[in-house]
C-alpha positions as CSV (number, residue, x, y, z in Angstrom):
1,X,68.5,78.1,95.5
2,X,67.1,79.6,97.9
3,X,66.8,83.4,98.8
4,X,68.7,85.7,101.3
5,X,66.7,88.9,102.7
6,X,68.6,91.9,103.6
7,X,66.7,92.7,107.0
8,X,68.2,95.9,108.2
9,X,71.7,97.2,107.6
10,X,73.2,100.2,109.7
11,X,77.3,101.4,110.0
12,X,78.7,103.8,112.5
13,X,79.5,107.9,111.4
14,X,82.5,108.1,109.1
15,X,84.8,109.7,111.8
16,X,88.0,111.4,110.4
17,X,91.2,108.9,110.4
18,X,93.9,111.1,112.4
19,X,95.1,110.3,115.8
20,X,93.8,113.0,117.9
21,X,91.7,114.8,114.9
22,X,89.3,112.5,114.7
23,X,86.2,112.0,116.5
24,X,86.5,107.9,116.8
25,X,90.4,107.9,116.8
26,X,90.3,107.5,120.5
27,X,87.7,104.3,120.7
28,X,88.9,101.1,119.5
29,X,87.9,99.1,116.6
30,X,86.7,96.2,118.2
31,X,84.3,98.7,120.5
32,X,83.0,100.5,117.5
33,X,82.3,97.3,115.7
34,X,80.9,96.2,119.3
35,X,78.6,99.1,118.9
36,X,77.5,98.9,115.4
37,X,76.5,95.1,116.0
38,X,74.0,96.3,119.1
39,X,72.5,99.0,117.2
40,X,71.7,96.4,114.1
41,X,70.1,94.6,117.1
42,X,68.0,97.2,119.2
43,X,67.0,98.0,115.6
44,X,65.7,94.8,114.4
45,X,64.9,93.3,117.6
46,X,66.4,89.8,116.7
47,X,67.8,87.8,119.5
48,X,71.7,88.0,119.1
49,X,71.8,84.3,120.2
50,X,70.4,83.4,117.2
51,X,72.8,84.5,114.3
52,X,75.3,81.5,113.4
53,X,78.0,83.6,112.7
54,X,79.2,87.4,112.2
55,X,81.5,87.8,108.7
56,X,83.7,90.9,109.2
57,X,86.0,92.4,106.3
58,X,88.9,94.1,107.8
59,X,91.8,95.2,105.3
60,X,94.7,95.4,108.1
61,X,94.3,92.4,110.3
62,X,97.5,93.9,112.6
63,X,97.6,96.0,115.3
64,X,94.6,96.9,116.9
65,X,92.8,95.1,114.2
66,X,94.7,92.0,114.8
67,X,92.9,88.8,116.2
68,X,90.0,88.3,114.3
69,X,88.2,91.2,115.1
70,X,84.9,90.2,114.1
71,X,85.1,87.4,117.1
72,X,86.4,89.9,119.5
73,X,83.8,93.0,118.5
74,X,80.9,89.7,119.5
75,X,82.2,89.6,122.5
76,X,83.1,93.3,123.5
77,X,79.2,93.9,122.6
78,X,78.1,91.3,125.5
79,X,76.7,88.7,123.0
80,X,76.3,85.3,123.7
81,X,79.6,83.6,123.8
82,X,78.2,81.0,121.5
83,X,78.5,83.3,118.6
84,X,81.0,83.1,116.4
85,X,83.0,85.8,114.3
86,X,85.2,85.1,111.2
87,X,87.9,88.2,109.5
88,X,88.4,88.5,106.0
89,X,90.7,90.7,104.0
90,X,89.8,91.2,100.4
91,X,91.4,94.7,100.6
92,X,89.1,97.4,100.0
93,X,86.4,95.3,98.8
94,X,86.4,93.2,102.4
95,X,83.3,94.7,104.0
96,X,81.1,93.9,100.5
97,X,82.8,90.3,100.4
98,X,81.6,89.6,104.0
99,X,78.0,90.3,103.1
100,X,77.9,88.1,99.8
101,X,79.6,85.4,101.9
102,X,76.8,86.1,104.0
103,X,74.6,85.7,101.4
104,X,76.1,82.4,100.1
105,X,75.7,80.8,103.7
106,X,72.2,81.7,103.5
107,X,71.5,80.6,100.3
108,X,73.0,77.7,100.5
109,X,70.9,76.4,103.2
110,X,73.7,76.1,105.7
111,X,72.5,79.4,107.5
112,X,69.8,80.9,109.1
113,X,70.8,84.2,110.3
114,X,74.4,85.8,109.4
115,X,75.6,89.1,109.7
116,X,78.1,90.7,107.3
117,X,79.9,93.9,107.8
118,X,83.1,95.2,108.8
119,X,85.6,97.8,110.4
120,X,88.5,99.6,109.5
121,X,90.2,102.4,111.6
122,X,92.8,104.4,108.9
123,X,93.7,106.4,112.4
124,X,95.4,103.2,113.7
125,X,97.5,102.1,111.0
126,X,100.6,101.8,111.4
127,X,103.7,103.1,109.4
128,X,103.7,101.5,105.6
129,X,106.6,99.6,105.0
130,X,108.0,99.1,101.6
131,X,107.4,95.5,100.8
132,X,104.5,96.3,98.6
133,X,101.2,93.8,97.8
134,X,104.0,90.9,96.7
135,X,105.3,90.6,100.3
136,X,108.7,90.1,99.7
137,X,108.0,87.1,97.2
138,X,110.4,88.3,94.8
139,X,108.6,85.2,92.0
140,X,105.7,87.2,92.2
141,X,107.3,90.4,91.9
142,X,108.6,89.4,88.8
143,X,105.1,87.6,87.5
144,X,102.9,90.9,88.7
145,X,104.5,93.6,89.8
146,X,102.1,95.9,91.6
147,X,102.5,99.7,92.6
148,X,101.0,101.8,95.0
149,X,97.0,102.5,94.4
150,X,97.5,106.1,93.5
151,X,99.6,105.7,90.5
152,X,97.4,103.6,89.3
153,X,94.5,105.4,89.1
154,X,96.6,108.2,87.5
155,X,97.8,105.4,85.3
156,X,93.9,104.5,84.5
157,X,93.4,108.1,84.0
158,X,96.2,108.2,81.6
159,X,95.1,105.7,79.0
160,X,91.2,106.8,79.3
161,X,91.9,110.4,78.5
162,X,90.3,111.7,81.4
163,X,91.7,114.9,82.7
164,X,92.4,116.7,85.4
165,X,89.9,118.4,85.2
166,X,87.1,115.7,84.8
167,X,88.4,114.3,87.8
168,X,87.8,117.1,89.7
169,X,84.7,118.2,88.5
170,X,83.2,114.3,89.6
171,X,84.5,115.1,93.0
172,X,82.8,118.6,93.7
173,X,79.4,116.8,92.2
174,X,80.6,114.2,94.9
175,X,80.8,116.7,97.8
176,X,77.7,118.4,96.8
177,X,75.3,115.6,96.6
178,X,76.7,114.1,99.8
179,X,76.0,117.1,101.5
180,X,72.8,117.2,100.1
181,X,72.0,114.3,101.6
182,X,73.4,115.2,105.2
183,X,71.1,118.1,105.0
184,X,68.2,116.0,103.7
185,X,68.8,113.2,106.4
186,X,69.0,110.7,103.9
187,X,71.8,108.8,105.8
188,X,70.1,108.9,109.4
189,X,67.8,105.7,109.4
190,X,71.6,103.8,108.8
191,X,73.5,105.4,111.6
192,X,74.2,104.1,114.8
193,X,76.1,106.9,117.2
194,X,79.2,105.8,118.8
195,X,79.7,106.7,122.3
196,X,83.0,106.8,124.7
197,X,83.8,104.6,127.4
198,X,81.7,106.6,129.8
199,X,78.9,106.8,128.3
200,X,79.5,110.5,126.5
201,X,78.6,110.9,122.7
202,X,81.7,110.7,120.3
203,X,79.8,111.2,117.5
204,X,77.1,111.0,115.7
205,X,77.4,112.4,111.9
206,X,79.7,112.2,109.7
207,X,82.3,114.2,109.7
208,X,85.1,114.0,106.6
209,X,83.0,115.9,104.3
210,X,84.0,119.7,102.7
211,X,81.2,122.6,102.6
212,X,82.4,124.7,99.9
213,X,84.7,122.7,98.1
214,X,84.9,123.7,94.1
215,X,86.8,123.1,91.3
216,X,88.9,126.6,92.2
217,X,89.5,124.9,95.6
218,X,90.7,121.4,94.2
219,X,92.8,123.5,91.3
220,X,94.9,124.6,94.1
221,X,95.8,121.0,95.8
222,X,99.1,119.3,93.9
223,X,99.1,115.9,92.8
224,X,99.7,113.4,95.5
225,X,101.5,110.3,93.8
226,X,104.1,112.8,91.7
227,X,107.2,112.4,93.6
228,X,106.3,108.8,94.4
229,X,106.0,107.7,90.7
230,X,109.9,108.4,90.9
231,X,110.8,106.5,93.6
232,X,112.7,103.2,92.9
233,X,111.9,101.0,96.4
234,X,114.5,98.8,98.5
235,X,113.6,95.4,96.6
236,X,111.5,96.6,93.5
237,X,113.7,96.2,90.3
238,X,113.1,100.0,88.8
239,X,110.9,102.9,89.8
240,X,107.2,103.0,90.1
241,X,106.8,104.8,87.0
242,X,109.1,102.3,84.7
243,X,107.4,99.6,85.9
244,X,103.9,101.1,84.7
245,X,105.5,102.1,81.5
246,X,106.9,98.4,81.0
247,X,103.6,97.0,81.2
248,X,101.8,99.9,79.1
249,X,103.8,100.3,76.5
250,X,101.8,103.2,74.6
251,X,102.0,105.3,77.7
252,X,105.5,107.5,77.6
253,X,104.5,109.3,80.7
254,X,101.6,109.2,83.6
255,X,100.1,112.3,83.9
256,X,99.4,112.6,87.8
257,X,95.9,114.5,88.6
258,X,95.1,112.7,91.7
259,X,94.7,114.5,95.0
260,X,93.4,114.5,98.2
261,X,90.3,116.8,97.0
262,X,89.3,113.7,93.8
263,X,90.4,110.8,96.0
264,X,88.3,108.9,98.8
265,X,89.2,110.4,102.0
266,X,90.7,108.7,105.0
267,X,88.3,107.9,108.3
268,X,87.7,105.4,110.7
269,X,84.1,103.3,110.7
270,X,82.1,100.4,111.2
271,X,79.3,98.8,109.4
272,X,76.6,95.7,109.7
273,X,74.4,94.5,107.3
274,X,71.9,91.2,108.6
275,X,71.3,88.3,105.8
276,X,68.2,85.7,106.9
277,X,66.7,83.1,104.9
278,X,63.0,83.7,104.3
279,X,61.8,81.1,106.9
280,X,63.8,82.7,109.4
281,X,62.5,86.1,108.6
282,X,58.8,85.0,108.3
283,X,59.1,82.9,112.0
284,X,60.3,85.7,113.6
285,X,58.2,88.8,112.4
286,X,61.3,90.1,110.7
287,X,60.0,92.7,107.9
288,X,62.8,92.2,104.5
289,X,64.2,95.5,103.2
290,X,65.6,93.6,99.8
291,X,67.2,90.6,98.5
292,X,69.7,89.8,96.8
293,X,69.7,88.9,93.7
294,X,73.5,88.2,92.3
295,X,77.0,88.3,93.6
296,X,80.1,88.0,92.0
297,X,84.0,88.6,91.5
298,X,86.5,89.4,88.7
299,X,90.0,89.7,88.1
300,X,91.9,92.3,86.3
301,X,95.5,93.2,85.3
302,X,97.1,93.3,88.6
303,X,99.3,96.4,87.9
304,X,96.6,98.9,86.8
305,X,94.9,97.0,89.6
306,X,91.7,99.3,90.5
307,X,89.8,98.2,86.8
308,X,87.8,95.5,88.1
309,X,84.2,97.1,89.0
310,X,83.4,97.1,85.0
311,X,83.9,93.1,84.3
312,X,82.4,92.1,88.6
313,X,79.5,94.0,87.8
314,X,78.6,92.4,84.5
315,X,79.4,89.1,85.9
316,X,77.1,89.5,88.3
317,X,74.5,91.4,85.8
318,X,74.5,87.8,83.7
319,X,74.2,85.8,86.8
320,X,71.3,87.6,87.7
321,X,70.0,87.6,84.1
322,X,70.0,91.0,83.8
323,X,71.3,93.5,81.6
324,X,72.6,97.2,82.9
325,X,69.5,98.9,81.9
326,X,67.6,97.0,84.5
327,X,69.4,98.6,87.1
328,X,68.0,102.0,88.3
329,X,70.7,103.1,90.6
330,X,74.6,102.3,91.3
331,X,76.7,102.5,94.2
332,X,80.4,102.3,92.5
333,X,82.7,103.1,95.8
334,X,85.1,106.5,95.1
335,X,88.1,105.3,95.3
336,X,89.4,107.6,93.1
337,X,88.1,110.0,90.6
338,X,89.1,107.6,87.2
339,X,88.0,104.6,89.1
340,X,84.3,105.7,88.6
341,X,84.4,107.4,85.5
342,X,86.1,104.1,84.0
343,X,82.9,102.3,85.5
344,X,80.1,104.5,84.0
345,X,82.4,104.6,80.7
346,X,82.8,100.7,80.5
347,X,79.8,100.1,81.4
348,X,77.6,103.3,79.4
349,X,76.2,104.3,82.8
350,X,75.1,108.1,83.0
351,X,76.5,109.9,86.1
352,X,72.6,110.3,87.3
353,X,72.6,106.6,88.2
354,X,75.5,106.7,90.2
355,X,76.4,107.3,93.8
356,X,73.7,110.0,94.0
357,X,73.8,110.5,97.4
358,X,77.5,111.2,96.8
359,X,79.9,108.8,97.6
360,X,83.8,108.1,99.6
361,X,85.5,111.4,97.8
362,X,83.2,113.4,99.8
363,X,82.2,110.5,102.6
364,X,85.4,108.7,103.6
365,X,86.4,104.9,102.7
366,X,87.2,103.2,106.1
367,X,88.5,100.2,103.5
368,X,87.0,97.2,105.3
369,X,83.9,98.6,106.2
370,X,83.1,100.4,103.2
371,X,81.1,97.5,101.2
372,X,78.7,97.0,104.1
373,X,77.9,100.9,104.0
374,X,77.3,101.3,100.3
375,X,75.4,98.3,100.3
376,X,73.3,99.9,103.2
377,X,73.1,103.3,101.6
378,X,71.6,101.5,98.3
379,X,68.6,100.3,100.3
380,X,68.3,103.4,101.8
381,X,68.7,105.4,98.6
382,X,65.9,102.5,96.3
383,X,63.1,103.0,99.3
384,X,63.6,107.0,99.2
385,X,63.5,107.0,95.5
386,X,60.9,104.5,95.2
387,X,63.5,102.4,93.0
388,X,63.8,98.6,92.5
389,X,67.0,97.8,91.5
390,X,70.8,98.5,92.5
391,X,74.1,97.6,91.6
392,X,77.2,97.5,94.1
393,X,80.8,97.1,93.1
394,X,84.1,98.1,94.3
395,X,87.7,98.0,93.2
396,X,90.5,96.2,95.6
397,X,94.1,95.9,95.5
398,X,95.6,93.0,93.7
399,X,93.5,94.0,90.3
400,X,90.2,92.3,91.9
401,X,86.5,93.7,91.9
402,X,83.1,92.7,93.8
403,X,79.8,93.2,93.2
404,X,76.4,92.3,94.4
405,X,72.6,93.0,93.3
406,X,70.1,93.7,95.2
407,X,66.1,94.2,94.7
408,X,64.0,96.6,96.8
409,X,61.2,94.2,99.2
């Protein structure tokens, strides 16, 4: 099989995702996205006409998301009409599944140049409705009945043991190390400044993280899913919390820990990552940053839902023939607190290896685009460090998990 090069990857600032708080709540997706995709280009230098196709994840698809925005953001950044764009939704692991299908094309020999990426704008979403991840398809309801994300990490949390307290101490080591690396400049090579329609800065940095946040500071914040546990929806056949309890039996009650301060934080954001075969790369003077080396997916209970980084990533370690020591660092996206601290339990993986520039508690997880910036920050982090190795995996709703390897060039 042949090999796909990670030639340069680069995402937008993580802007806050409130309508009129934020610095990006005013621009539109598609002209972020638009944005993102030129800088990848004045970066590289590639000629836009020649990438066969740009893979966007995107975890709304309505609104002002709707219409395959990975088509529309090619043509709102003046590209050549002859490029084509293709959405995806894999939930919050959408922006990593658009770079391995990336990869694939590549390395299948059906593609020669192929960005993945992908955009998300929390500040445009519009009002939740009630019909949960079944849809109204009261057969599946019945088969899998799913909950809202934040249970369920407190539901995770619950059956590990973890605490309260051990979710909030991995979130202040979160905020510190990712302001670290702010101060350090660690994420500046990657970012791409957004500007407004008339030509003014927007922003430039990201702006979700918390100077002085500590474990007195997170002590104070109440648990966010408490009340919701509680609530028995139009169309679901008991409450949230009966419906956990039904499937895991041994737990008589969920203790909820989970807060704004230990869970990833809401913001707007784009990212792009561009795949190449070798040939391509070497015909057009195009320097690799890494390959990769493995991708993969697993499925887990769909209830618990958010358990799945554990089983992708050792799928994808024995694809690649590799064990977890041969990994030097790993980018496990925050979704919540237990959510990494079930990964680096499952797995044995010390908290050193992981997310060490600090990761979406601290950063922000603008869902679809996500994937494309960890994925980005890992190359980043292995030529800083002088590293070879790196692992990338997400949770996703539906009780699903990604990952990809990649090896420093």
């Amino acid at each position: 099989m042949r090999e796909a090069w990670i030639i340069d990857a680069v995402r937008s600032p993580r802007g806050r995702g409130k309508p009129g708080v934020g610095s990006l709540s005013h621009i539109h997706p598609q002209r972020c996205m638009a944005q993102v995709l030129n800088g990848l280009r004045a970066k590289v230098g590639f000629d836009p006409a020649d990438i066969e196709d740009v893979v966007a994840g995107c975890g709304t698809g309505s609104g002002d998301h709707a219409h395959d925005i990975a088509r529309m953001s090619v043509l709102d950044a003046g590209w050549p009409i002859s490029v084509t764009g293709v959405t995806l939704h894999r939930f919050c692991g959408s922006g990593q599944q658009a770079v391995n299908f990336a990869a694939t094309g590549v390395m299948s020999g059906q593609q020669e140049a192929v960005i993945g990426g992908g955009v998300e704008f929390m500040s445009r979403y519009a009002p939740v409705h009630a019909n949960g991840f079944h849809a109204n398809n009261e057969h599946l309801l019945g088969l899998h009945p799913q909950i809202p994300q934040g249970i369920s990490a407190d539901l995770i949390a619950t059956i590990e043991g973890f605490t309260r307290e051990d979710c909030d101490r991995y979130s202040v080591e979160s905020q510190r190390r990712a302001l670290h690396s702010i101060e350090q400049g660690y994420f500046r090579n990657a970012l791409v400044p957004v500007y407004n329609l008339d030509g003014t800065l927007a922003l430039d940095r990201d702006e979700y993280p918390r100077p002085g946040t500590d474990m007195a500071a997170l002590a104070g914040l109440k648990p966010s899913f408490l009340g919701l546990g509680a609530v028995h929806a139009e169309g679901y056949p008991a409450t949230f919390d009966a419906l956990a309890r039904a499937k895991y039996p041994q737990v008589k009650e969920i203790n909820y820990m989970h807060h704004a301060g230990n869970s990833s934080g809401v913001v707007d954001g784009a990212s792009a990552v561009l795949v190449t075969s070798p040939e391509y790369a070497r015909k057009h003077g195009l320097k690799p940053r890494a390959r990769i080396r493995a991708i993969a997916t697993a499925g887990t209970e769909p209830l618990i839902m958010l358990t799945a980084p554990g089983p992708a990533a050792q799928r994808c370690l024995d694809k690649a023939g590799m064990s977890k020591n041969d990994i030097d660092i790993f980018e496990i996206n925050e979704a919540f607190a237990s959510v990494v601290l079930k990964f680096m339990k499952d797995l044995d993986v010390p908290h050193d290896k992981v997310n060490i520039d600090g990761g979406a508690i601290a950063l922000g997880h603008p869902i679809g685009a996500t994937g494309g910036m960890l994925i980005g920050t890992a190359v980043d982090t292995l030529e800083r460090t002088g590293k070879g190795t790196a692992l990338i995996a997400m949770c996703t709703g539906g009780g699903m998990g990604t990952a990809t390897i990649i090896e420093r060039m």
